[in-house]
SETI-923935 format. One record per atom (N, C-alpha, C): residue in three letters; x, y, z. Coordinates in steps of 0.1 Angstrom, whole numbers, padded with zeros to 4 digits, always signed. Layout:
<atoms>
ALAXYZ/...
</atoms>
This chain:
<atoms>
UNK-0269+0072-0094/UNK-0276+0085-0094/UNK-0267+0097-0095/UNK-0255+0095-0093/UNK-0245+0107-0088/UNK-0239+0108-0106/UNK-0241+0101-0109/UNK-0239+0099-0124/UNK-0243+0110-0132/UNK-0258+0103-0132/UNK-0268+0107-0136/UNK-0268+0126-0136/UNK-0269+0124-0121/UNK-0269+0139-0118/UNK-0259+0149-0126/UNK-0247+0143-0122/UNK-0236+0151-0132/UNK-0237+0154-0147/UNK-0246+0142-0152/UNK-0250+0146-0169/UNK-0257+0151-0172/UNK-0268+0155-0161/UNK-0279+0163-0162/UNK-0276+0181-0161/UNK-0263+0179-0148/UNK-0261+0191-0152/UNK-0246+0197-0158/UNK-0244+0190-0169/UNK-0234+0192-0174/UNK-0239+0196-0189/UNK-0252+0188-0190/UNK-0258+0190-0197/UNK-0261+0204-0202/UNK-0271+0208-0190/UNK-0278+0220-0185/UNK-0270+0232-0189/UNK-0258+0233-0183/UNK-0246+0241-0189/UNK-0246+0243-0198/UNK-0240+0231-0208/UNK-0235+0234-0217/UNK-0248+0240-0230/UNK-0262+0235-0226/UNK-0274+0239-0231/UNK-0275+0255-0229/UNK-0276+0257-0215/UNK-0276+0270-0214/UNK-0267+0283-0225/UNK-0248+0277-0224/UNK-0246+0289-0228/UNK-0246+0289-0244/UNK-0250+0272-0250/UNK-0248+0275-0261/UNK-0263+0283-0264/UNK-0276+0280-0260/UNK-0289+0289-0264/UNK-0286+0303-0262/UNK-0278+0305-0252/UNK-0278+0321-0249/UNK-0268+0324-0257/UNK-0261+0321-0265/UNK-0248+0322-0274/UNK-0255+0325-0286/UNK-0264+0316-0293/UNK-0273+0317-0304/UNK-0288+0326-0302/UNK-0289+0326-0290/UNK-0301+0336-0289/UNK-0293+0351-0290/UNK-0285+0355-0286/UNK-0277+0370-0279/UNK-0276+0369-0302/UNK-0270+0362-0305/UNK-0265+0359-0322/UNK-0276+0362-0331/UNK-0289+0356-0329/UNK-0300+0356-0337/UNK-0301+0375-0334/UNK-0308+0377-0323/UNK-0312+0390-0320/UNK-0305+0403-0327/UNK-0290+0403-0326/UNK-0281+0410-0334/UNK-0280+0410-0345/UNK-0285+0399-0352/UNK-0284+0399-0369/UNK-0299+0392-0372/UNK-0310+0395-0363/UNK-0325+0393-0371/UNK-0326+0398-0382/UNK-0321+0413-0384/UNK-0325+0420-0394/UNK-0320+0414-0408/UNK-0307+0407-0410/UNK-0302+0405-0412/UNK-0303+0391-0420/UNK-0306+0382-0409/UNK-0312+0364-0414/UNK-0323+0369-0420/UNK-0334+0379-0420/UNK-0347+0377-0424/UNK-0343+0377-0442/UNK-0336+0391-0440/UNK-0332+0397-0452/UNK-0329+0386-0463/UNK-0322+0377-0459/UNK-0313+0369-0467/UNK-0324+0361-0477/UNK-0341+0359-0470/UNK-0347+0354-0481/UNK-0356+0361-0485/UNK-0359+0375-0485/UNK-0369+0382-0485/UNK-0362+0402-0490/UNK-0370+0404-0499/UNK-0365+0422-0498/UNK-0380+0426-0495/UNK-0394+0423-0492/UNK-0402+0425-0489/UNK-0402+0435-0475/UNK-0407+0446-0476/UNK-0407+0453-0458/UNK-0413+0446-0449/UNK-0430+0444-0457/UNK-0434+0437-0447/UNK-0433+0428-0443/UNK-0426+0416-0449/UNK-0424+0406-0442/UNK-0410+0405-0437/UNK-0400+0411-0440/UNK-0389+0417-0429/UNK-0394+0425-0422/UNK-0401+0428-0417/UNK-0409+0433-0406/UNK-0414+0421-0397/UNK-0420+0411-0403/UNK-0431+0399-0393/UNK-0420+0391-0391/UNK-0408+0387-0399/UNK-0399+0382-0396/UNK-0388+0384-0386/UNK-0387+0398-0386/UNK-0381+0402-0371/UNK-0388+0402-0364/UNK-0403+0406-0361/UNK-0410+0406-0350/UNK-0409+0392-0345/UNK-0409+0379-0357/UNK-0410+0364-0352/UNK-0393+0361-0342/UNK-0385+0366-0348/UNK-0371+0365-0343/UNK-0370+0370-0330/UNK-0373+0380-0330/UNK-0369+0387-0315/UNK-0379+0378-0306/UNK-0394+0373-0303/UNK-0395+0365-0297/UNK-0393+0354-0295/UNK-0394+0345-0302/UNK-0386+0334-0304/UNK-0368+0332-0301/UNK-0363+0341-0306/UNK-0348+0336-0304/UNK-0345+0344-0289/UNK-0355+0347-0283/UNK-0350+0355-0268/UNK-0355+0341-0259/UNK-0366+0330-0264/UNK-0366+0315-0256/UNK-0362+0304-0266/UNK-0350+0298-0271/UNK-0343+0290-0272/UNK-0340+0283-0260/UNK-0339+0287-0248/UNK-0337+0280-0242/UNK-0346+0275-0236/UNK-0356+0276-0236/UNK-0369+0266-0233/UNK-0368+0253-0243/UNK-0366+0258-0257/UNK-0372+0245-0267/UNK-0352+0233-0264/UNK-0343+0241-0258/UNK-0336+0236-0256/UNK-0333+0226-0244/UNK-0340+0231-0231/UNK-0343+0225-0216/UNK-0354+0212-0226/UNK-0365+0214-0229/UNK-0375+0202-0235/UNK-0367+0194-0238/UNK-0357+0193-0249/UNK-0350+0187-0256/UNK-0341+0178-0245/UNK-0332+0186-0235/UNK-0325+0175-0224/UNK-0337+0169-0217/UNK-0350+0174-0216/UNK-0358+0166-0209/UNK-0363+0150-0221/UNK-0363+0155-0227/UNK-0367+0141-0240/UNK-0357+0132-0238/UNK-0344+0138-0239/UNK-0333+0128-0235/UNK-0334+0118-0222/UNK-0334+0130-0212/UNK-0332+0122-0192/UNK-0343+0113-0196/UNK-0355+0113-0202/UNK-0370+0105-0199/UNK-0364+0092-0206/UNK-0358+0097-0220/UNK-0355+0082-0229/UNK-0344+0075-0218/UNK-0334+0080-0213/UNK-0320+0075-0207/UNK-0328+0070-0194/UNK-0338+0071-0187/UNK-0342+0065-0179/UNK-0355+0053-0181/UNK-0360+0053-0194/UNK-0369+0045-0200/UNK-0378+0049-0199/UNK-0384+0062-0198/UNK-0397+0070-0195/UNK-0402+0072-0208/UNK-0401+0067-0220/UNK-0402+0074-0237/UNK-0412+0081-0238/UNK-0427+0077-0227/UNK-0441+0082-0225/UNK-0441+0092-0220/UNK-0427+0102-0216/UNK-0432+0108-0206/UNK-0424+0123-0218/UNK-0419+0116-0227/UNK-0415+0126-0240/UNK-0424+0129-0251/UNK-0432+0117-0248/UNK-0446+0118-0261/UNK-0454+0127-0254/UNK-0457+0129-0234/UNK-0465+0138-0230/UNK-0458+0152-0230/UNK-0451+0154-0229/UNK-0443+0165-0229/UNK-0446+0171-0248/UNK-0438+0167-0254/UNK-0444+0171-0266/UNK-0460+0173-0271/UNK-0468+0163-0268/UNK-0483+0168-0266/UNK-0485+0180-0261/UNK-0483+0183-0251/UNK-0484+0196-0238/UNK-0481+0202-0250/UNK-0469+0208-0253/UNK-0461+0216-0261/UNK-0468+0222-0276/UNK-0472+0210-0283/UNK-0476+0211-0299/UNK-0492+0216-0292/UNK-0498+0206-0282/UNK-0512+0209-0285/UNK-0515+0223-0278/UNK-0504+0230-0265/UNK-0509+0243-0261/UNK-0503+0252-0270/UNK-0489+0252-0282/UNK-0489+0261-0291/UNK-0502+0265-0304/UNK-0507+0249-0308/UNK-0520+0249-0315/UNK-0530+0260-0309/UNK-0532+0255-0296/UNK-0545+0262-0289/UNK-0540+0276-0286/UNK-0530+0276-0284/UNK-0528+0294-0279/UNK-0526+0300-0295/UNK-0523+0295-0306/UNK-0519+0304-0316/UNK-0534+0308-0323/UNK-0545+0297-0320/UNK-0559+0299-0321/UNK-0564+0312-0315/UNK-0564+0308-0300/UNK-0568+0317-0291/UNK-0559+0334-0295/UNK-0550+0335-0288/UNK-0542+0348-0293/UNK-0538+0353-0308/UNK-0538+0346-0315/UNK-0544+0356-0327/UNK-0553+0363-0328/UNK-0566+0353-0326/UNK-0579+0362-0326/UNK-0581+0380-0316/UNK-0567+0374-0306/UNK-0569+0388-0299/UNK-0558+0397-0301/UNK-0548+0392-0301/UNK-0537+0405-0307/UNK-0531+0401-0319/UNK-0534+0392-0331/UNK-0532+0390-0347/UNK-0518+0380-0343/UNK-0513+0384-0351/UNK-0499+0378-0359/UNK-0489+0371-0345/UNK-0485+0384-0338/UNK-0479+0381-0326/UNK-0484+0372-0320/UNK-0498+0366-0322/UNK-0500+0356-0310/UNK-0499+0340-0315/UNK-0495+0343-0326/UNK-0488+0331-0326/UNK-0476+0328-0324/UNK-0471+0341-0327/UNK-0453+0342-0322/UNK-0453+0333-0308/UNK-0463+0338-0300/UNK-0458+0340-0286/UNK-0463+0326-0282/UNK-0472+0317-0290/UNK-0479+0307-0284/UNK-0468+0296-0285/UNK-0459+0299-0295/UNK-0448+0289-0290/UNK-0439+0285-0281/UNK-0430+0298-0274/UNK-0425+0298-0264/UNK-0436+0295-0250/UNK-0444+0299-0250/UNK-0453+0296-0239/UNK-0455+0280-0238/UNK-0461+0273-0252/UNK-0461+0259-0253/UNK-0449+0252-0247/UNK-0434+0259-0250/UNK-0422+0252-0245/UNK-0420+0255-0232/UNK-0424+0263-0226/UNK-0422+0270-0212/UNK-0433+0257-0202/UNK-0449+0257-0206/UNK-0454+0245-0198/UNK-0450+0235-0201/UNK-0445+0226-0215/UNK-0439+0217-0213/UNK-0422+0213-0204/UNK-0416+0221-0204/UNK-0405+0220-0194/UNK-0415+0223-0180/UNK-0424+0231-0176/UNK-0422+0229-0166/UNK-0430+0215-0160/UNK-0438+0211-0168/UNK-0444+0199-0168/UNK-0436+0185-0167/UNK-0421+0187-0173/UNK-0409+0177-0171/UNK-0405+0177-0159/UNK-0399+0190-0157/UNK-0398+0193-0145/UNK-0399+0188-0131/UNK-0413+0192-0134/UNK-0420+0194-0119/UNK-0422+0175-0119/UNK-0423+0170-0127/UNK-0424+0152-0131/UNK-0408+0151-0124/UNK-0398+0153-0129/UNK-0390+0149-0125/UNK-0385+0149-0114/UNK-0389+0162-0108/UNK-0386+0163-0092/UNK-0393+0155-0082/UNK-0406+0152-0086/UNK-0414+0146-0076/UNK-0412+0132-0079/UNK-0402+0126-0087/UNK-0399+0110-0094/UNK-0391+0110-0094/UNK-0380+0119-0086/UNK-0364+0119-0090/UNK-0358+0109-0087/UNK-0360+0104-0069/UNK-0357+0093-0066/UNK-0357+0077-0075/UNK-0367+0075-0078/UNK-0370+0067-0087/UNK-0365+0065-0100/UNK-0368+0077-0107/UNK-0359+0076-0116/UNK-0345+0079-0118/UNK-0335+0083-0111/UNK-0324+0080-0110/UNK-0318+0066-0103/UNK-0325+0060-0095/UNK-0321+0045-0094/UNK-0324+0035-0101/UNK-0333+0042-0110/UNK-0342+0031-0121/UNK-0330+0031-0133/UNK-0324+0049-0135/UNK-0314+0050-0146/UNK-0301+0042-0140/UNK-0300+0042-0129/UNK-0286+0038-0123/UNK-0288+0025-0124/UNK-0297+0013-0121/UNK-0295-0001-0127/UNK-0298-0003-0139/UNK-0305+0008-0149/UNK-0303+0003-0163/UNK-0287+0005-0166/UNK-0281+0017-0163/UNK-0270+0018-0173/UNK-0259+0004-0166/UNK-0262-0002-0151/UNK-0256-0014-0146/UNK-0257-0023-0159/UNK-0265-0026-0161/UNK-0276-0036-0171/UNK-0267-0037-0182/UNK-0266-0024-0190/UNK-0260-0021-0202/UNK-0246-0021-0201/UNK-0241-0020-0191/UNK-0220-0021-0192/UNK-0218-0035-0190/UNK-0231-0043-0187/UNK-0225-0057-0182/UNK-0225-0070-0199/
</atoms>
């Protein structure tokens, strides 16, 4: 478990500063990345508006991502197929829903939101199964050195 723990948050670190490294990157040169495929205003316009929210949560679709890992490294694979469900089917339904009420932006936004319940839905799983699953990870990886 003490293992475990340390790769979870070694992980988390190193997740954190690289999203906040590439998110602080994208925001500074949106104008810029959009440009590179487009001379159109208006769509260097929707394309920045898509950047700035999106690249200000990277680090949600990045926490998911260590969560898909911890679930596979402990044998949970089901609990990465729900997690992504959560994610794809409340971005689907929110980009439905919030378009129809504030247009374009709400699909921007239905993404980060989709990755925000899905981590917290790993989360809150993992805390209330932590026990378990960190002694379940700790005699698999026994399993596998032997």
């Amino acid at each position: 478990p003490d293992r475990i723990r340390k790769i979870i948050r070694t992980g988390l670190g190193m997740h954190l500063g690289f999203s906040t490294l590439f998110s602080l990157t994208l925001f500074l040169t949106r104008y810029l990345t959009v440009r590179c495929f487009t001379d159109d205003p208006a769509v260097i316009a929707e394309g920045v508006r898509y950047l700035h929210i999106e690249g200000a949560f990277y680090c949600g679709i990045g926490c998911l991502f260590l969560l898909y890992g911890l679930y596979r490294a402990v044998a949970k694979p089901g609990m990465s197929v729900v997690l992504t469900v959560i994610s794809l089917g409340t971005r689907v339904a929110l980009a439905y829903l919030l378009s129809a009420v504030i247009g374009v932006t709400g699909i921007w936004w239905s993404v980060p939101i989709g990755w925000f319940l899905a981590d917290v839905t790993g989360v809150v799983y993992y805390f209330t199964h932590k026990e378990k699953l960190l002694h379940f990870g700790e005699s698999n990886l026994k399993r596998t050195e032997s």
